[in-house]
N, C-alpha and C positions, 0 to 999 in steps of 0.2 A: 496495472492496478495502482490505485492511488491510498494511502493509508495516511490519513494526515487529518490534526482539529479541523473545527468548521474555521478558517480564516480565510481575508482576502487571498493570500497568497493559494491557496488550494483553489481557489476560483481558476487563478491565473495560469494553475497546471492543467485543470479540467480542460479549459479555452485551448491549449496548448497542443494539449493527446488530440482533441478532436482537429485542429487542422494540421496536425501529421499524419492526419487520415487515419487512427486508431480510436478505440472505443475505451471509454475510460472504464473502469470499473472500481470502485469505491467500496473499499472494506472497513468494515466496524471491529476494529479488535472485542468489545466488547460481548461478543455470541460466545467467546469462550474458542480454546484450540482445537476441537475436532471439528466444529461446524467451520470457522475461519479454516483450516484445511480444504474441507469438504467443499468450499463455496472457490478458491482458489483453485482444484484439481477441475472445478466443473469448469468453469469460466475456460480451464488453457490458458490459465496466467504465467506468463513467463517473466518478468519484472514486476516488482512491486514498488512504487517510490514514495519514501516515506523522510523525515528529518530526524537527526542525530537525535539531537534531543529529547524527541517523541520519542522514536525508539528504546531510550536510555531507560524511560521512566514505565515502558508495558513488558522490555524484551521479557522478561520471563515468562508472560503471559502468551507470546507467541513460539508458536513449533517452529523445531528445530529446523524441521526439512523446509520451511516457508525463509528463514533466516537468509541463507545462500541466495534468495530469490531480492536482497532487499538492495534497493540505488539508492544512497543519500544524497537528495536534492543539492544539500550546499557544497557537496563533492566533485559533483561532477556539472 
C-alpha cells in the first residue's frame, strides 16, 4: 500500500508497484483509524510505504497495529 500527498514522486511509486507486478493500493489517512484499519485488513496489506516526514505530522492519527506495517521510502 501506498500512503503518501498527491506529489510527483507518489506517481513514480505507483508506476513502480505496478511493474513489480503488484497492485498498488492507495490509503487516505484521512477516514480516520478504524476504517484506515478496516480498509488495510481487507486489502491483505502487508507493507505500507509512506515518507518520514508524512508520517511524523498524522502518526498519532494512525493505529498502532498498521505502524509495524510502515517502509520509509527514503530508508530503504
Amino acid at each position: 500500500a501506498i500512503m503518501l500527498p498527491a506529489l510527483q514522486s507518489s506517481t513514480l511509486l505507483i508506476l513502480s508497484t505496478y511493474l513489480a507486478k503488484k497492485t498498488p493500493v492507495m490509503l487516505n489517512w484521512t477516514v480516520g483509524p478504524k476504517v484506515l484499519e478496516h480498509c488495510v485488513n481487507s486489502a491483505d496489506v502487508d507493507v505500507i510505504f509512506t515518507a518520514e516526514r508524512f508520517l511524523n505530522k498524522i502518526k498519532d492519527q494512525i493505529p498502532e497495529s498498521l505502524l509495524s506495517k510502515m517502509v520509509l521510502v527514503e530508508k530503504e
